[in-house]
KOLSE-645815 format. One record per atom (N, C-alpha, C, O, CB): residue number from 1; atom name; x negated, y negated, z. Coordinates in nm, 3 decimals. Glycine has a CB too. Layout:
@nr:NUM	atom:CA	xx:X	yy:Y	zz:Z
...
REM end
This chain:
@nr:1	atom:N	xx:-0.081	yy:0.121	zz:0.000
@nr:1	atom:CA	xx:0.000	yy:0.000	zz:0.000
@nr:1	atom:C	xx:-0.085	yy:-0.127	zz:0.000
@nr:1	atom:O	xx:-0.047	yy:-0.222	zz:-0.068
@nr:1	atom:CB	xx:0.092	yy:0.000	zz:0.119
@nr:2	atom:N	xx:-0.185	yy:-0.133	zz:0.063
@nr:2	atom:CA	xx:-0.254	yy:-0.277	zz:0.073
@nr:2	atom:C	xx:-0.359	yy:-0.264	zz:-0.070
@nr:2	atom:O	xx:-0.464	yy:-0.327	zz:-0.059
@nr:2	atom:CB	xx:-0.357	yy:-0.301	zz:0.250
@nr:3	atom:N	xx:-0.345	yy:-0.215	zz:-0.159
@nr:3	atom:CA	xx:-0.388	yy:-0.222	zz:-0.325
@nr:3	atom:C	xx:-0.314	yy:-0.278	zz:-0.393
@nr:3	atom:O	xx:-0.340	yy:-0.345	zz:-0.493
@nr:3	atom:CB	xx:-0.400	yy:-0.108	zz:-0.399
@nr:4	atom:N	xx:-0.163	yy:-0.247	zz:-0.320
@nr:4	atom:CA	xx:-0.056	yy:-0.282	zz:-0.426
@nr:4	atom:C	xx:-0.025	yy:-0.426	zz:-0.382
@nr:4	atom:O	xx:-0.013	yy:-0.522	zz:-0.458
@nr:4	atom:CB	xx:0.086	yy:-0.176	zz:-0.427
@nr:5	atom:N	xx:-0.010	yy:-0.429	zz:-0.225
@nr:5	atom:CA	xx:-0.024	yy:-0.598	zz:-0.191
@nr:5	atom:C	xx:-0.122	yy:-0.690	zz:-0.271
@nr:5	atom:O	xx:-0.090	yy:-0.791	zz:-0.334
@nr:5	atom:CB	xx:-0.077	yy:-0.618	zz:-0.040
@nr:6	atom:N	xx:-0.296	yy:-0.614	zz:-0.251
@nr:6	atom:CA	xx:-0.380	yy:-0.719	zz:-0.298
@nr:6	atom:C	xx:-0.319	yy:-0.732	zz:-0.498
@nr:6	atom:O	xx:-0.304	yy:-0.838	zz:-0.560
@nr:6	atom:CB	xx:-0.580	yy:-0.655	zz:-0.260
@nr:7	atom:N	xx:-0.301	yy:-0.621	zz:-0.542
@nr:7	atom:CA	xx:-0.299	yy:-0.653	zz:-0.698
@nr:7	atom:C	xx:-0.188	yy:-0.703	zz:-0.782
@nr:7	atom:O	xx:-0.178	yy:-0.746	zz:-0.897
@nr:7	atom:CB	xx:-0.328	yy:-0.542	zz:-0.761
@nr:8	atom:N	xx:-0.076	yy:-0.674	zz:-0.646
@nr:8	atom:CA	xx:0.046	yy:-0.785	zz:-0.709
@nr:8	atom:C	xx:0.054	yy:-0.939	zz:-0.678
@nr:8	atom:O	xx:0.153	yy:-1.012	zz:-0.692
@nr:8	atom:CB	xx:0.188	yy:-0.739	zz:-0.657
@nr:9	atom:N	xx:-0.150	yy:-0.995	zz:-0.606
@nr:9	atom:CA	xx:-0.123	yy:-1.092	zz:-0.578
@nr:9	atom:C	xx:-0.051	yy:-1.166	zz:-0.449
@nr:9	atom:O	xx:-0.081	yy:-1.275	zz:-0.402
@nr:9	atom:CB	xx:-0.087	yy:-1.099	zz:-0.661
@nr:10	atom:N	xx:0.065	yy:-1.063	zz:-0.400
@nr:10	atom:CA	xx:0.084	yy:-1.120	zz:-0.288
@nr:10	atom:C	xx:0.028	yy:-1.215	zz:-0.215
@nr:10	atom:O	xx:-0.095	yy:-1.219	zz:-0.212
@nr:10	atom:CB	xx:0.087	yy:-1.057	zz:-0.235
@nr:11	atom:N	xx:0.107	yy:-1.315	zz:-0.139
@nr:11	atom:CA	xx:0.038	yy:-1.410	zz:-0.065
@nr:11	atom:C	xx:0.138	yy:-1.471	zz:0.081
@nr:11	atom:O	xx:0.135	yy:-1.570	zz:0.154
@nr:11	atom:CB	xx:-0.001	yy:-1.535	zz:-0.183
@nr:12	atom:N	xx:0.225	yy:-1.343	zz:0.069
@nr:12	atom:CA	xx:0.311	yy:-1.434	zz:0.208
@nr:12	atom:C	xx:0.386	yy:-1.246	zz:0.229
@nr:12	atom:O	xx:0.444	yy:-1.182	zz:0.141
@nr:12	atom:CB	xx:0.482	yy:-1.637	zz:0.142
@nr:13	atom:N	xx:0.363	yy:-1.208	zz:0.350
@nr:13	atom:CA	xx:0.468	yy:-1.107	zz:0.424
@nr:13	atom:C	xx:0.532	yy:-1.169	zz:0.523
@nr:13	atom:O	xx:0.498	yy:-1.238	zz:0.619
@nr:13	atom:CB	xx:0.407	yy:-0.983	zz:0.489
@nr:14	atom:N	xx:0.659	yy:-1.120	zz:0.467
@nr:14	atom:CA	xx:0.822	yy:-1.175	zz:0.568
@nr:14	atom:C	xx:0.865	yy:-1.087	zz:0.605
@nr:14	atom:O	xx:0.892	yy:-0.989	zz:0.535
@nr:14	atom:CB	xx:0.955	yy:-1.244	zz:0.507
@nr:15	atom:N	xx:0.893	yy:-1.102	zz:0.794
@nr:15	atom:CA	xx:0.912	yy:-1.023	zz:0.894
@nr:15	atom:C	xx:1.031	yy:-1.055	zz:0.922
@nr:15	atom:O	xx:1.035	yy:-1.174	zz:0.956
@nr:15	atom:CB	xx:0.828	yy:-1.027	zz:0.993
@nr:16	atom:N	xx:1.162	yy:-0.990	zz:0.925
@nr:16	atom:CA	xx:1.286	yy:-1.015	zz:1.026
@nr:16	atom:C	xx:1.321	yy:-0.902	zz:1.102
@nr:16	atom:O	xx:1.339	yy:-0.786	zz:1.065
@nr:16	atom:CB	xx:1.414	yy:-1.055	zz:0.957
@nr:17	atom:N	xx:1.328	yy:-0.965	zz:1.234
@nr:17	atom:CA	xx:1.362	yy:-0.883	zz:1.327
@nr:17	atom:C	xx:1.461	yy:-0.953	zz:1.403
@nr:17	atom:O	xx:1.489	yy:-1.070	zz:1.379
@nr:17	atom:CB	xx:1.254	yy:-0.836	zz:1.399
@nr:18	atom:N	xx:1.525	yy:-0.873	zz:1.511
@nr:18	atom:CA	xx:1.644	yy:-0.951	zz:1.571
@nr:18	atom:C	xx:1.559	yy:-0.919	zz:1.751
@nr:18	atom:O	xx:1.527	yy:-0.814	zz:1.806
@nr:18	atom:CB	xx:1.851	yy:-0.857	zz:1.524
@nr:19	atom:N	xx:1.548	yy:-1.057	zz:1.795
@nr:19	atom:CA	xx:1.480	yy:-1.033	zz:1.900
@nr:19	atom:C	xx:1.627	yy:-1.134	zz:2.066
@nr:19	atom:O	xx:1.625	yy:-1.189	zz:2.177
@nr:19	atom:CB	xx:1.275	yy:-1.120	zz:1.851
@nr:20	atom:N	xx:1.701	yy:-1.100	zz:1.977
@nr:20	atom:CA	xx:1.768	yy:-1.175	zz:2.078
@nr:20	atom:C	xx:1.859	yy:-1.127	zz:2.217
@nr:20	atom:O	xx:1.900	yy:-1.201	zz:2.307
@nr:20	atom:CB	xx:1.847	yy:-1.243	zz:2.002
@nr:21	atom:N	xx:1.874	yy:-0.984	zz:2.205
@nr:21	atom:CA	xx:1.942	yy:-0.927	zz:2.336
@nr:21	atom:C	xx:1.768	yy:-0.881	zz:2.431
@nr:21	atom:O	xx:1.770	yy:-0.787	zz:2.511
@nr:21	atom:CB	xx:2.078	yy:-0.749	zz:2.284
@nr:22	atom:N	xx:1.666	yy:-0.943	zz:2.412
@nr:22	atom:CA	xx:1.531	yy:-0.923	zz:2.446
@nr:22	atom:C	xx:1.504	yy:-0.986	zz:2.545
@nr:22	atom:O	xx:1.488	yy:-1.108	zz:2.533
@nr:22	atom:CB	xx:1.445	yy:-0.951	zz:2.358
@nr:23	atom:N	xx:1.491	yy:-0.935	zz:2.652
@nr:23	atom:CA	xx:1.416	yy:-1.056	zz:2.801
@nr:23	atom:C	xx:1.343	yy:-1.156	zz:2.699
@nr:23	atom:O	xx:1.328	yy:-1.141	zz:2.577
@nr:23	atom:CB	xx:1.254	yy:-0.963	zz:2.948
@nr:24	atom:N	xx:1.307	yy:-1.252	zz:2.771
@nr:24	atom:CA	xx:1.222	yy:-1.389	zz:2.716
@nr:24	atom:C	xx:1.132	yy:-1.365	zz:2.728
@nr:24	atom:O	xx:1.078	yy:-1.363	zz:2.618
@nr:24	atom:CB	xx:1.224	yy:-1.514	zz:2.762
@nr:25	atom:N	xx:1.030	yy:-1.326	zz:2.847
@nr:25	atom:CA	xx:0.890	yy:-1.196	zz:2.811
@nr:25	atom:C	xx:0.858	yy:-1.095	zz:2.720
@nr:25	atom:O	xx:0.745	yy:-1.082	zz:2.673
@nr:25	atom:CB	xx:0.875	yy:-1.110	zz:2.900
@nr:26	atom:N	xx:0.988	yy:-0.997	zz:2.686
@nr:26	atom:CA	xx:0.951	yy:-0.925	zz:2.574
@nr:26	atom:C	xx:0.950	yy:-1.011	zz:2.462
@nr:26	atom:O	xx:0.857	yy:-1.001	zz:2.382
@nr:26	atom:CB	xx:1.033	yy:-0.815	zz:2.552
@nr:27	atom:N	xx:1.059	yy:-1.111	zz:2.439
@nr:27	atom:CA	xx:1.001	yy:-1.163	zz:2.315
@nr:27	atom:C	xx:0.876	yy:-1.226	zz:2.236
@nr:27	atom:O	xx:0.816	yy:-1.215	zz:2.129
@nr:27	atom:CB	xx:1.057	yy:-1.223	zz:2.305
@nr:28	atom:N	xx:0.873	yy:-1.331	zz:2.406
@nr:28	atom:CA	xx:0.644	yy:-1.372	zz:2.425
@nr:28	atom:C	xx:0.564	yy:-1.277	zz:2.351
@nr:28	atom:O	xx:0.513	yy:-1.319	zz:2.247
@nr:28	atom:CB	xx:0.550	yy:-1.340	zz:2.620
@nr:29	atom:N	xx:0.542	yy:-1.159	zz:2.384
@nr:29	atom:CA	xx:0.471	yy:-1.019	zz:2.389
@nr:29	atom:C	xx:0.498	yy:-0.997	zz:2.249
@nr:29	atom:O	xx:0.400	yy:-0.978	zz:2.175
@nr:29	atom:CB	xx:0.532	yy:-0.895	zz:2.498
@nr:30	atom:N	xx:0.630	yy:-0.994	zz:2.194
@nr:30	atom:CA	xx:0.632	yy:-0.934	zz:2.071
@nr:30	atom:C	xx:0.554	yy:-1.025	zz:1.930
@nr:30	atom:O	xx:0.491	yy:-1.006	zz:1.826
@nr:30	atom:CB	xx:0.792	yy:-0.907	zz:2.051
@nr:31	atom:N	xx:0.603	yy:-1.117	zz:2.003
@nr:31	atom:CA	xx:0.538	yy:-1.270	zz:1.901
@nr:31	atom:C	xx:0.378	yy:-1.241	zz:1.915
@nr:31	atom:O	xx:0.303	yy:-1.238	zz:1.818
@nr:31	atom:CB	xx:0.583	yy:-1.472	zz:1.990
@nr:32	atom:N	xx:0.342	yy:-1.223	zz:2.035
@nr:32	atom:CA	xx:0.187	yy:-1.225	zz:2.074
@nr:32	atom:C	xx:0.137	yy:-1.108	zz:1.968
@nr:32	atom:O	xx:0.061	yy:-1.128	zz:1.872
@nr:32	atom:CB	xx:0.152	yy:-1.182	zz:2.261
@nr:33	atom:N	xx:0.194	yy:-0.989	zz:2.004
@nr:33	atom:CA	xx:0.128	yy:-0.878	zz:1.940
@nr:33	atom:C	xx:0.119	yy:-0.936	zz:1.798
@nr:33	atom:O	xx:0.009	yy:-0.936	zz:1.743
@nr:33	atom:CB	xx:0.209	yy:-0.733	zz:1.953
@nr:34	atom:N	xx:0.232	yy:-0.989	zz:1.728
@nr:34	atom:CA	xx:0.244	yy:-0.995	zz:1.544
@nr:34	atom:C	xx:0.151	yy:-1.110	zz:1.485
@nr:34	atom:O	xx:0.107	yy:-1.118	zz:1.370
@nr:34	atom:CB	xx:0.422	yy:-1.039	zz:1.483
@nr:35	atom:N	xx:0.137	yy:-1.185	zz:1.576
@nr:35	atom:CA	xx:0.056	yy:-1.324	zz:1.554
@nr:35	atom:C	xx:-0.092	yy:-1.257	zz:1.591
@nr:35	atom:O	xx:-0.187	yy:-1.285	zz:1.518
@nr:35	atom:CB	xx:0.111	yy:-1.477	zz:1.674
@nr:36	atom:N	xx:-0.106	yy:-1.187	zz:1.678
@nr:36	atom:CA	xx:-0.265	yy:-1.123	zz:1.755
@nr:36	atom:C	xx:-0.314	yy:-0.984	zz:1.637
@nr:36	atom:O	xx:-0.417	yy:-0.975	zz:1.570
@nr:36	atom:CB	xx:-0.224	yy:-1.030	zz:1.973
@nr:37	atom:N	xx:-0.221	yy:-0.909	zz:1.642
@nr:37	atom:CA	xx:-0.256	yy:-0.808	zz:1.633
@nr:37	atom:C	xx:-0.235	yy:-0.698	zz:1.479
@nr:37	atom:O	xx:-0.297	yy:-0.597	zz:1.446
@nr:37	atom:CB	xx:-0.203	yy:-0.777	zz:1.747
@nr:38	atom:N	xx:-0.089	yy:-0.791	zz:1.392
@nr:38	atom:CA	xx:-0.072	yy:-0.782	zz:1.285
@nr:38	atom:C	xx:-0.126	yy:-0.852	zz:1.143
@nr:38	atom:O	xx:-0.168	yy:-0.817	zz:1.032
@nr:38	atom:CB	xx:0.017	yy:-0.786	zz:1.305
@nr:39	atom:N	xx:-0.094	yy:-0.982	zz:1.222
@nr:39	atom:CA	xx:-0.085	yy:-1.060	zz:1.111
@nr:39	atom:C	xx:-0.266	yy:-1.098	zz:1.038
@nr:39	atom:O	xx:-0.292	yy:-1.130	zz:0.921
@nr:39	atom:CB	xx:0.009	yy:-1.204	zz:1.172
@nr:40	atom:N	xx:-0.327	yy:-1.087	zz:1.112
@nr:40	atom:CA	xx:-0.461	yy:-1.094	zz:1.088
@nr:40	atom:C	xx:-0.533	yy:-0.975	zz:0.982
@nr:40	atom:O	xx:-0.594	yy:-1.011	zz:0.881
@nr:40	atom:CB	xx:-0.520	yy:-1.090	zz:1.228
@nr:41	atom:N	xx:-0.520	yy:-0.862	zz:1.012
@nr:41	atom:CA	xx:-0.535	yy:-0.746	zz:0.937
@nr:41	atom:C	xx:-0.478	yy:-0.767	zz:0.801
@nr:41	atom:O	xx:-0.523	yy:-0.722	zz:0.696
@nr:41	atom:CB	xx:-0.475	yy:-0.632	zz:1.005
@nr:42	atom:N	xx:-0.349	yy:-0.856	zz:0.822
@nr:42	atom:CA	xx:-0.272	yy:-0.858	zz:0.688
@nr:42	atom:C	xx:-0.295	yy:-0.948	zz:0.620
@nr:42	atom:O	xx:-0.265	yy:-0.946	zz:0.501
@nr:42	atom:CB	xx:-0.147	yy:-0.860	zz:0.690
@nr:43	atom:N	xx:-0.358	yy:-1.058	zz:0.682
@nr:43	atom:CA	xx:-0.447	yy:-1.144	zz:0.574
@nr:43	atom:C	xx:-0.523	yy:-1.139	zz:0.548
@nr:43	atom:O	xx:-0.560	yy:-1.206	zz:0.451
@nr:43	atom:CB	xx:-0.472	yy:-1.231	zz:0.568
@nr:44	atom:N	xx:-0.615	yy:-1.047	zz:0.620
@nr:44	atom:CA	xx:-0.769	yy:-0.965	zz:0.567
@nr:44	atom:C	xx:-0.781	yy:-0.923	zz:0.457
@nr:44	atom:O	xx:-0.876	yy:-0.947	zz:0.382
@nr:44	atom:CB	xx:-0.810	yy:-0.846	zz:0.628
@nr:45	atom:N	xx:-0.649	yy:-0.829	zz:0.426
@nr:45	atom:CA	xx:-0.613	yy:-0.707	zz:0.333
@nr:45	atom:C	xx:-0.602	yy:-0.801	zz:0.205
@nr:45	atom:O	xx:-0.659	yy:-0.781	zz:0.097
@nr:45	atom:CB	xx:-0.457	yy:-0.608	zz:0.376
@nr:46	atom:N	xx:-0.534	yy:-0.886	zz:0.231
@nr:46	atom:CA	xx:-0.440	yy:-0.994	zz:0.097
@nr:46	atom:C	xx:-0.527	yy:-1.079	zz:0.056
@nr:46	atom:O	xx:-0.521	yy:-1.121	zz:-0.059
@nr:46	atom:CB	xx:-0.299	yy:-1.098	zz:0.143
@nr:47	atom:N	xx:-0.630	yy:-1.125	zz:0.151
@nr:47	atom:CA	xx:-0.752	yy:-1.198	zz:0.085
@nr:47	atom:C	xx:-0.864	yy:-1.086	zz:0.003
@nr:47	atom:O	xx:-0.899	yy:-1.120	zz:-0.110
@nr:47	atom:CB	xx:-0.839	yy:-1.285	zz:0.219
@nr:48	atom:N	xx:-0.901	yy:-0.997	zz:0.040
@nr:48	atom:CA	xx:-1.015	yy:-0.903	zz:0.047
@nr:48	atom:C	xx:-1.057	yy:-0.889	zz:-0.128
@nr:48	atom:O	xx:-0.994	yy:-0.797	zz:-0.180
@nr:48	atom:CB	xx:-0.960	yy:-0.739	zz:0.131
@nr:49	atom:N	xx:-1.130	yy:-0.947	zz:-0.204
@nr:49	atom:CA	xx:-1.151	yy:-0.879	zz:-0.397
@nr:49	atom:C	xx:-1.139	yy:-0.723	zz:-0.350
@nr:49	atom:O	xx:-1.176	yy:-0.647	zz:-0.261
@nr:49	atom:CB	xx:-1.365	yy:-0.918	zz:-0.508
@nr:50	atom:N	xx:-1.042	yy:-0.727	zz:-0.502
@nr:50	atom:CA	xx:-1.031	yy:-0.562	zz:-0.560
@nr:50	atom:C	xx:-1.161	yy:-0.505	zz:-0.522
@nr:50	atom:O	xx:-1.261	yy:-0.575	zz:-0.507
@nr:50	atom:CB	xx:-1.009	yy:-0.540	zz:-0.742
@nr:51	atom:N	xx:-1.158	yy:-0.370	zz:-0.507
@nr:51	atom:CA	xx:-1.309	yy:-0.281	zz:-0.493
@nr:51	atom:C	xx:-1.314	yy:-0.251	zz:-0.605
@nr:51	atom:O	xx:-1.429	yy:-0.270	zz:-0.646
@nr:51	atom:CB	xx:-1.330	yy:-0.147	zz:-0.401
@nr:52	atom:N	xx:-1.234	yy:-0.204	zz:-0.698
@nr:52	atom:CA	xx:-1.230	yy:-0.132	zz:-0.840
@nr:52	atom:C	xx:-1.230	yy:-0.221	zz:-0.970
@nr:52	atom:O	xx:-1.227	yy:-0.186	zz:-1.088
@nr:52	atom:CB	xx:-1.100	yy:-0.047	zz:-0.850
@nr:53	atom:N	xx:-1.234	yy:-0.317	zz:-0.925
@nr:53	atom:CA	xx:-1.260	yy:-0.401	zz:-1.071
@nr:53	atom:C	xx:-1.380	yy:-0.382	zz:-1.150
@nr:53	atom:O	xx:-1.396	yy:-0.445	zz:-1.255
@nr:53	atom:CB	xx:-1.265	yy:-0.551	zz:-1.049
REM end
């Protein structure tokens, strides 16, 4: 999948989730993890040149 991200160009992943029957801590946490722990990897991937060119 992150070949097909980098070679279709991609440049934006959109997340919806429904975080609203969620304590106000779990939601902190969930934001923390996607901003910390996702979203970085996923702009790694989407920036990174093809290997196979």
């Amino acid at each position: 999948m992150p070949h097909a991200a980098r070679d279709l160009h991609l440049s934006r992943f959109d997340l919806t989730y429904d975080v609203m029957n969620l304590p106000r801590c779990a939601r902190a946490r969930t934001l923390q993890l996607l901003g910390g722990g996702v979203a970085p990897p996923v702009k790694h991937l989407l920036t990174k040149e093809p290997s196979h060119v």
